[in-house]
TIMI-687670 format. One line per field, with one value per residue (C-alpha): chain; x negated, y negated, z negated; residue in one letter. Coordinates in steps of 0.1 Angstrom, whole numbers, plus 5000, padded with zeros to 4 digits. Each point is the difference from the previous one (the first is absolute). Layout:
BEGIN
chaine <- c(A,...)
east <- c(X,...)
north <- c(Y,...)
up <- c(Z,...)
residu <- c(A,...)
***
This chain:
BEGIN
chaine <- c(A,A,A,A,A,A,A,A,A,A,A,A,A,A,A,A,A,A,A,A,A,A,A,A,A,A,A,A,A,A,A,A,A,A,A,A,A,A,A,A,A,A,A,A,A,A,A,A,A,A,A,A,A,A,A,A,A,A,A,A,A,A,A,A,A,A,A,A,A,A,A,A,A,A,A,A,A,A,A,A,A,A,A,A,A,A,A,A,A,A,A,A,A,A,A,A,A,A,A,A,A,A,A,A,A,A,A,A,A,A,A,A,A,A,A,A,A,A,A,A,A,A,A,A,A,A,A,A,A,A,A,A,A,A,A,A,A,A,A,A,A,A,A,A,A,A,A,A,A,A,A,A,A,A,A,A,A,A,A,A,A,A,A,A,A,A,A,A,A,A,A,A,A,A,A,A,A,A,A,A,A,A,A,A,A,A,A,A,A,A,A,A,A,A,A,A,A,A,A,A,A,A,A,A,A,A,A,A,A,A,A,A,A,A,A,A,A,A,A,A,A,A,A,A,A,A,A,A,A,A,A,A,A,A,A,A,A,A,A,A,A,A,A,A,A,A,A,A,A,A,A,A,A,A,A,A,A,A,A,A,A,A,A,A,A,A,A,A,A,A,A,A,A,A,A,A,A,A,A,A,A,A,A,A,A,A,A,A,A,A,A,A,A,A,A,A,A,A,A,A,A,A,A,A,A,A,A,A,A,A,A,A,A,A,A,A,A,A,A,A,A,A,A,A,A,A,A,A,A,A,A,A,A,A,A,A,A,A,A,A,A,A,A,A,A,A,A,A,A,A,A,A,A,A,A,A,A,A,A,A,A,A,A,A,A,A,A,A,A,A,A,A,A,A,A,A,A,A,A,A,A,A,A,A,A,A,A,A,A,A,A,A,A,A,A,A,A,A,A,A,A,A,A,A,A,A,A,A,A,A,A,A,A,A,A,A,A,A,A,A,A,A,A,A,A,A,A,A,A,A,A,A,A,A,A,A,A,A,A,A,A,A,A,A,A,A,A,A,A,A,A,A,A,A,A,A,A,A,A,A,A,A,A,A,A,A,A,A,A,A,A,A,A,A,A,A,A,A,A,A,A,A,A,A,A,A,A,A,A,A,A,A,A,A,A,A,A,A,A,A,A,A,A,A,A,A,A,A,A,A,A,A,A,A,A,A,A,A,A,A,A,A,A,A,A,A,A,A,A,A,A,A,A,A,A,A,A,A,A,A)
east <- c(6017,4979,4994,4989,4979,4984,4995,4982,4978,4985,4993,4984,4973,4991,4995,4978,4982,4992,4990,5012,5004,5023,5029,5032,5030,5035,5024,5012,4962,4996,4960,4986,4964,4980,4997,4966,4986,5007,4987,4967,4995,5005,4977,4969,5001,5003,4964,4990,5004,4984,4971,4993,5007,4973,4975,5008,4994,4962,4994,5010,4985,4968,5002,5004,4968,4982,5012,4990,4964,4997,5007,4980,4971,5002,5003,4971,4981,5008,4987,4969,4995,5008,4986,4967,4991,4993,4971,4994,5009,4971,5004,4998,4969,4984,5005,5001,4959,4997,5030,4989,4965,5017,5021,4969,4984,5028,5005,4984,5029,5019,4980,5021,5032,5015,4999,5037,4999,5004,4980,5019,5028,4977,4979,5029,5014,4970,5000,5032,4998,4962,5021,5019,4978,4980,5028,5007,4964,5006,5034,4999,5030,4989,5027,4986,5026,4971,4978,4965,4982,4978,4966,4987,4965,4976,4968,4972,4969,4972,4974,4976,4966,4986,4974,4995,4998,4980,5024,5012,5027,5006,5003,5017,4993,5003,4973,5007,4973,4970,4976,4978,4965,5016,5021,4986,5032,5017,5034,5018,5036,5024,5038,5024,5033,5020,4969,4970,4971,5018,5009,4967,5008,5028,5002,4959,4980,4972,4981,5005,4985,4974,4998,4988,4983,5023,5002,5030,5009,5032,5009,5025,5004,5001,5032,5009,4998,4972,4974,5006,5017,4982,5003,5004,4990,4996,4985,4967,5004,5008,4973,4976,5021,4994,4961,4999,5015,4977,4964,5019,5004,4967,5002,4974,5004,5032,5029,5030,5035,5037,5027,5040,5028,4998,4972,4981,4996,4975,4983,4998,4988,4968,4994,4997,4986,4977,4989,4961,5018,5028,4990,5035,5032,5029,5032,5036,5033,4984,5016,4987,5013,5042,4995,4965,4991,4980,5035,5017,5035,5007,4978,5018,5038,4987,4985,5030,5031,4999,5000,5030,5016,4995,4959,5002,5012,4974,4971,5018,5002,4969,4983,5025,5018,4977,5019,5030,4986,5001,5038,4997,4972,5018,5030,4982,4965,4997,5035,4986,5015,4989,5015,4986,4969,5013,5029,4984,4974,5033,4979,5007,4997,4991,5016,4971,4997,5030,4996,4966,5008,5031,4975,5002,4961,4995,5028,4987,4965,5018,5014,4973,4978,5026,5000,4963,5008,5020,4987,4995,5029,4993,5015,4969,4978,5028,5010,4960,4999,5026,4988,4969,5013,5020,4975,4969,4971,4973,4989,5015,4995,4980,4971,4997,4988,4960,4987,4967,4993,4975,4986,4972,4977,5001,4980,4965,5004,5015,4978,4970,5027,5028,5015,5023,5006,5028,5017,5030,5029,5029,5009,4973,5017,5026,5036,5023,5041,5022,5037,5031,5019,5033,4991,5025,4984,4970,5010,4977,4997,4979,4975,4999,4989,4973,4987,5003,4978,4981,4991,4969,5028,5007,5038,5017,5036,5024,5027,5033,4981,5012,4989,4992,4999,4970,4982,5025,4987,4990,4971,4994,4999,4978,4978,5001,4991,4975,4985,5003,4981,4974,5000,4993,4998,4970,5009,4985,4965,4977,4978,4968,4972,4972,4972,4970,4965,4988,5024,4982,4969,5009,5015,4966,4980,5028,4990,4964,5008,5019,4970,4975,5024,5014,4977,5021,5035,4999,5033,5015,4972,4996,5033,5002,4965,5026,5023,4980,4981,5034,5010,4965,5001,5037,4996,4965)
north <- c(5121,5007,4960,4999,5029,4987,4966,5020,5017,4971,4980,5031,5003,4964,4998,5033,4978,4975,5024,5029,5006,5033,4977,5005,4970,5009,4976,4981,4989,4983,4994,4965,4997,4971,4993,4981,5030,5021,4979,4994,5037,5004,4977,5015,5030,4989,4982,5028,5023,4974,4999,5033,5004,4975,5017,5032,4982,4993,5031,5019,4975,5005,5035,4998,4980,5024,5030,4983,4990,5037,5012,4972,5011,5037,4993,4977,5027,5025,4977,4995,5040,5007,4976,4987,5029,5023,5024,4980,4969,4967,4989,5036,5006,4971,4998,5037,5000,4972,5010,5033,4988,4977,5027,5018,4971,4998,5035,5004,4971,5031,5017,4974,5011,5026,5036,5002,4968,4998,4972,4991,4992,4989,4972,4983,5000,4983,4973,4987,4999,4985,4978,4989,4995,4973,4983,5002,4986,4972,4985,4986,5012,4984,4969,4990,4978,4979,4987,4999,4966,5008,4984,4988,5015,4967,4998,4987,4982,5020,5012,5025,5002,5018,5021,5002,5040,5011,5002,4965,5005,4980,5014,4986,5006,4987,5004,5004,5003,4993,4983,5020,4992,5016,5028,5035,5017,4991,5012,5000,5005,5007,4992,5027,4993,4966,4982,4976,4991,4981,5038,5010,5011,4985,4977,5005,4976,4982,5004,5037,5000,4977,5026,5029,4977,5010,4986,5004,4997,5009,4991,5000,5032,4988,4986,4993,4967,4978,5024,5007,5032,5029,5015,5033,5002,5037,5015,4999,4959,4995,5016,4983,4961,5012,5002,4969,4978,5016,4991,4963,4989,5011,5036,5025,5022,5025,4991,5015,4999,5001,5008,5000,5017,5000,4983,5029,5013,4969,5014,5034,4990,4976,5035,5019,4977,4979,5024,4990,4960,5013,5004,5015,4991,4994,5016,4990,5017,5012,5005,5028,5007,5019,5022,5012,5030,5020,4993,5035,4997,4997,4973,4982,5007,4985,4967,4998,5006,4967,4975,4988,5005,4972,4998,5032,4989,4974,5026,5018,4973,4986,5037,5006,4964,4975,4971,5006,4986,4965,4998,5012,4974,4971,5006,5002,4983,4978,4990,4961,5012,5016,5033,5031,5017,5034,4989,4992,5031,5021,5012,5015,4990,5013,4977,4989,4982,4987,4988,4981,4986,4985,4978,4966,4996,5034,4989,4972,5013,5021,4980,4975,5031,5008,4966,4999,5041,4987,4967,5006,5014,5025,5038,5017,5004,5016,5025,5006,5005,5021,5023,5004,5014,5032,5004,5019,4984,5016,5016,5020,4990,5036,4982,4977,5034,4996,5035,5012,5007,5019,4999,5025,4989,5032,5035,4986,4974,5027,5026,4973,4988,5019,4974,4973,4966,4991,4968,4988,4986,4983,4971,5001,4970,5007,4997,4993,5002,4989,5015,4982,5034,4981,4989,5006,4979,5025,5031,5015,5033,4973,5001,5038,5007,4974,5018,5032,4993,4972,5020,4976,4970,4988,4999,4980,5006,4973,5008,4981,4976,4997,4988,4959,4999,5012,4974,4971,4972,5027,4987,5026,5027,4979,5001,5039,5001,4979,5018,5034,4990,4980,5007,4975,4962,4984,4968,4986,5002,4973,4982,5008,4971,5017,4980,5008,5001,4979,4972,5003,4995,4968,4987,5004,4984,4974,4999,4993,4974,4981,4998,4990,4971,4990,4969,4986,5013,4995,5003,5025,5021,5010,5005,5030,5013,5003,5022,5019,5008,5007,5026,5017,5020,5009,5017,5016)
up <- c(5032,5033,5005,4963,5005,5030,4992,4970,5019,5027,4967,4981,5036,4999,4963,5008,5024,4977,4966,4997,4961,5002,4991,5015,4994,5003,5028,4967,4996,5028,5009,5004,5018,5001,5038,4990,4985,5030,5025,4978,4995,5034,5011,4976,5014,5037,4989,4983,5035,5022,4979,4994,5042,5003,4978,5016,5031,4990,4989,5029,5023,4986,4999,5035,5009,4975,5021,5027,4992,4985,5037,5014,4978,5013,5032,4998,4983,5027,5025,4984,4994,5039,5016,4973,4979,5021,5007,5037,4986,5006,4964,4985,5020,4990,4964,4991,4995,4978,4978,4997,4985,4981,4984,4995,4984,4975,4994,4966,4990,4998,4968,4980,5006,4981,5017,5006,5017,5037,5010,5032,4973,4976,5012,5017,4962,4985,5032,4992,4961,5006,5020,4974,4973,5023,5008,4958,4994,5025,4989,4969,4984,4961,4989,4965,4978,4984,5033,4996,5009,5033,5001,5036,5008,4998,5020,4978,5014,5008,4972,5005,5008,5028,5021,5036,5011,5027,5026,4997,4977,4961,4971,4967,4966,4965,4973,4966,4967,4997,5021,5031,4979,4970,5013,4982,5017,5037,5000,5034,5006,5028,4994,5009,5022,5005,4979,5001,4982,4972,4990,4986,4964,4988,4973,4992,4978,5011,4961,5005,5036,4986,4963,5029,5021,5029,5032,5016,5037,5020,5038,5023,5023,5037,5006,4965,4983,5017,5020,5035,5014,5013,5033,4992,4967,4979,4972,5013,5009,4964,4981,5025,4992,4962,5005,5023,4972,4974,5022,5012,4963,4993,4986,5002,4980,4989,4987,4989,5014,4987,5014,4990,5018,5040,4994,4990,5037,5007,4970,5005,5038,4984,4982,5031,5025,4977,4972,4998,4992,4974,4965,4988,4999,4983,5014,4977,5015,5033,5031,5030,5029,4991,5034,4982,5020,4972,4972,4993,5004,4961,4997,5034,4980,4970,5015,5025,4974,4979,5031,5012,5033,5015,4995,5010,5033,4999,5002,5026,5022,4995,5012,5026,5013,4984,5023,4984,4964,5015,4994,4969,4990,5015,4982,4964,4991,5036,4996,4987,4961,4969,4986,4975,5014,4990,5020,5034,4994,4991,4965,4973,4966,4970,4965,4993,5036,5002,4971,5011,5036,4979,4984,5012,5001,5018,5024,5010,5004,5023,5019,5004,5015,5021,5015,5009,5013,5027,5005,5042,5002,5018,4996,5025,4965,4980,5026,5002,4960,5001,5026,4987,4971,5015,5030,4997,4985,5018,4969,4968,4961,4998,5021,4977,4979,4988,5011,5012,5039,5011,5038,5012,5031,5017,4995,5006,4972,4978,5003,4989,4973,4988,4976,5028,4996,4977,4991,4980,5023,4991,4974,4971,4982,4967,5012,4971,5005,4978,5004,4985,4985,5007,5034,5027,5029,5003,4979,4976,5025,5022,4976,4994,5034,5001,4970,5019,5028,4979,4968,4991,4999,4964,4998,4969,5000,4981,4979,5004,5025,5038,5030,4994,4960,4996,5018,5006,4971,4973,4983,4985,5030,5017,4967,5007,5035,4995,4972,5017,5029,4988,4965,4972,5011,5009,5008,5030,5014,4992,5028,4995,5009,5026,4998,5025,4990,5030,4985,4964,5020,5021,4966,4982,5034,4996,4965,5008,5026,4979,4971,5027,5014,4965,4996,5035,4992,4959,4983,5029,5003,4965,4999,5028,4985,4965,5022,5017,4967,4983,5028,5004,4966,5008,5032,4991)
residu <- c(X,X,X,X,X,X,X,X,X,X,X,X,X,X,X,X,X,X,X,X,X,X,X,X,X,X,X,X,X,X,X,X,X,X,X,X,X,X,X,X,X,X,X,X,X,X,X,X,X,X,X,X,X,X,X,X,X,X,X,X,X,X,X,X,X,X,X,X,X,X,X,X,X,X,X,X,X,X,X,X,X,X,X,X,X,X,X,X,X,X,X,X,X,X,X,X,X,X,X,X,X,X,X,X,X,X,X,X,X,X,X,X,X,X,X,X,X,X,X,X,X,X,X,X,X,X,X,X,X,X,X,X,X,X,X,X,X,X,X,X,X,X,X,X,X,X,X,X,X,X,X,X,X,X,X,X,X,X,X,X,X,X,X,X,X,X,X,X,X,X,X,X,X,X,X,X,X,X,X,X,X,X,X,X,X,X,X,X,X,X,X,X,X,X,X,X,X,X,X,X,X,X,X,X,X,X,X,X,X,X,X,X,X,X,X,X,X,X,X,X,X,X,X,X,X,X,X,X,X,X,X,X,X,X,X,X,X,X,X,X,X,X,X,X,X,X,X,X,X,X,X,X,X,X,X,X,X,X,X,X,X,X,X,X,X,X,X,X,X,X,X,X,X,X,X,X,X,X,X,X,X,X,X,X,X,X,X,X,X,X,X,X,X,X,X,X,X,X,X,X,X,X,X,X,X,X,X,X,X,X,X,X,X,X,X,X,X,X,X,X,X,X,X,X,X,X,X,X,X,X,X,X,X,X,X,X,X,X,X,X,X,X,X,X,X,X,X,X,X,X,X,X,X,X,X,X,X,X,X,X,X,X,X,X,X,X,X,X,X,X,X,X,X,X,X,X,X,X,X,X,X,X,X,X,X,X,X,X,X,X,X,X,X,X,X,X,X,X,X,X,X,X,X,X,X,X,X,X,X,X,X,X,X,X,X,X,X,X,X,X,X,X,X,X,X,X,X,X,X,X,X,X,X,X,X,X,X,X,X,X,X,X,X,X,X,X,X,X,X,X,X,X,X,X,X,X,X,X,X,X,X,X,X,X,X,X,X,X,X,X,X,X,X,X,X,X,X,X,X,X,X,X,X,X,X,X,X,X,X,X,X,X,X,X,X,X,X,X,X,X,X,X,X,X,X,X,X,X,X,X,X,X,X,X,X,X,X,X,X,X,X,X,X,X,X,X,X,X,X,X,X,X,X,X,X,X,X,X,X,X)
***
């Protein structure tokens, strides 16, 4: 009985080894393992262990290095705040000045931070997600299934017609309308960023230009398109290229300007430079200056909040680190290929843009003015557009004000006349906005404060209309503008034929000559003594 019991009890541990299942067999029953089984069970969890050894064996290894480039870290910090950082240090003497005024410089950062921020915890927050986001902008992260065809940007032969400035430079620019002889209105008008000439007003017809007797004429800002770049050009050196074009294509007197978008700032800068040559002007969707000093702080959140992060950024850098646009330029509209405007100018849209620029006509009117934008290839005149627009101007919109001045000469001259000199400064001229209600490229707040500090400004504000529908090929919009600023059409001027006395004279001693010779000349002479007596009566 103890063999049977024992043999029992070796086979009961080994079948305990292999599963234990709580079942115990008598010495009649004798068990049968597989040997196979065994060995194969065996040998899975002898992998099993090695593997999770070797995984164990990573981990703690690079625990290890962690721990140690933790201590290295310290220790190298220690170093640093023994032997660097201290109050006799070289480096601490020599850069303790200019940190300290440039932490007084950039002190008033600090008013936007909420008052239970710290902003020695704060700012190094807003570094890293500012971080972040550009390196977010810059990587294109965007896989769409259905793969747009890219069209290459194609350099056409040169087009335009132009004027030589005063300091040497060319001009180009495109004429549009009527005739110079006819012209009863001269329309001028600078294109607004990554734009040309061929901008003008979209989509306009030549019969209505002609129906107003219009003449239209848009150039190329220096660097853009055909005309030469600018040395250091500004506000100032645009107004004056603006009246240099008017006297070279032979105007004298006023004429009016228009102005769209960016393209606006040229405008308002003919308005404040050039007033006695500006007969009014025409502002649709305009842009000012985002940093505008004299904008409350409501007015600033409401023009701010619709852009987008990214153009955001862009007016950042181009009023803080203007050289870092280039690789942001390069990498959209001077990359050689076509893409959506609103994309490479990071705008907004309102439905009933998108809904336009995805017209196959207005794309490709796009896209052609593009193409002459960026014809020389060169980014120096985009970082100077764009830097112009969030640096000061050298003057506000309330300048532009008409109000009176008054200057006395001193007591003398007072006491002999107590009523001073006064005159009216300022623009004179109508200004006339028009505001798409919908437009989220330059918000409709814009437009309030130029009708704050420009109360004399006639302001027409569009229902459902954004930014480029209102002017992009809208027949009748340009109908409306037209009509609004020069009332009903007049067609164009008709030449007039001077004729000089002294010339009726010599024709009636040529008249007389020609009777006392008609016996030698015959046929011919009585022939011109006809004309002359058929013009006579006419002229007298």
């Amino acid at each position: 009985m103890s063999e049977v019991r024992g043999s029992s009890s070796w086979r009961d541990e080994l079948a305990s080894l292999v599963s234990d299942s709580g079942i115990r067999y008598a010495a009649a029953d004798p068990i049968e393992v597989s040997t196979a089984s065994f060995e194969a069970g065996f040998a899975s969890r002898e992998e099993l262990e090695q593997s999770e050894n070797f995984k164990d064996q990573i981990k703690g290894f690079a625990i290890a290095w962690g721990e140690i480039l933790v201590d290295l870290a310290r220790g190298c910090k220690d170093i640093v705040e023994q032997n660097i950082l201290t109050e006799d240090s070289y480096i601490v003497q020599q850069l303790r000045n200019p940190c300290a005024k440039a932490s007084a410089k950039l002190r008033y950062l600090n008013e936007f931070l909420p008052e239970d921020r710290d902003p020695a915890h704060a700012w190094p927050v807003i570094l890293l997600v500012f971080i972040l986001a550009l390196s977010a902008i810059t990587v294109n992260t965007n896989h769409d299934s259905l793969v747009r065809s890219v069209r290459k940007v194609q350099i056409h032969p040169p087009s335009a017609s132009h004027v030589l400035l005063p300091d040497g430079r060319r001009l180009a620019y495109h004429e549009q309308g009527v005739p110079a002889k006819s012209t009863r209105f001269l329309l001028i008008a600078p294109h607004s960023f990554l734009s040309s000439r061929l901008a003008g007003i979209p989509g306009i017809k030549i019969s209505l230009l002609e129906e107003f007797g219009i003449r239209l004429v848009t150039y190329d800002l220096p660097g853009f398109g055909e005309s030469d770049p600018h040395p250091s050009r500004n506000l100032n050196s645009s107004a004056l290229d603006m009246l240099c074009l008017a006297n070279a294509i032979g105007v004298d007197d006023k004429f009016w300007v228009l102005g769209h978008s960016s393209g606006t700032m040229h405008a308002w800068a003919s308005l404040r430079y050039i007033p006695d040559r500006v007969a009014g002007a025409a502002m649709v969707g305009p842009m000012i200056n985002p940093y505008e000093p004299g904008m409350t702080k409501e007015e600033k959140k409401k023009t701010w909040e619709p852009w987008v992060l990214r153009r955001r950024l862009m007016f950042f850098l181009a009023r803080r680190f203007p050289k870092f646009l280039s690789s942001f330029y390069r990498r959209s509209f001077l990359s050689g290929k076509h893409d959506r405007v609103d994309k490479w100018l990071s705008l907004s849209l309102g439905k009933k843009d998108e809904i336009l620029i995805e017209d196959p006509k207005v794309e490709e009117h796009l896209q052609r003015d593009i193409e002459e934008s960026i014809r020389q290839g060169s980014i120096k005149p985009f970082i100077e557009e764009a830097v112009l627009q969030v640096s000061r101007w050298g003057f506000s919109l309330a300048d532009l004000q008409a109000q009176k001045q008054c200057q006395r000469r001193g007591f003398l001259a007072w006491l002999w006349n107590s009523e001073a000199e006064c005159m009216l400064t300022g623009f004179l001229g109508q200004i006339h906005i028009w505001q798409g209600m919908d437009d989220m490229v330059v918000p409709p707040s814009v437009t309030d404060y130029i009708a704050r500090v420009l109360p004399g400004s006639y302001v027409h504000k569009l229902p459902n209309e954004g930014h480029f529908s209102y002017l992009y090929f809208c027949d009748e919009c340009h109908r409306q503008i037209f009509t609004t600023l020069f009332g009903s059409p007049q067609g164009p001027v008709v030449e007039k034929l001077d004729i000089d006395t002294t010339s009726l004279e010599g024709c009636s001693s040529a008249q007389q000559s020609v009777k006392l010779s008609s016996k030698r000349f015959g046929g011919l002479a009585r022939l011109m003594t006809r004309c002359c007596e058929a013009m006579v009566p006419q002229f007298t």
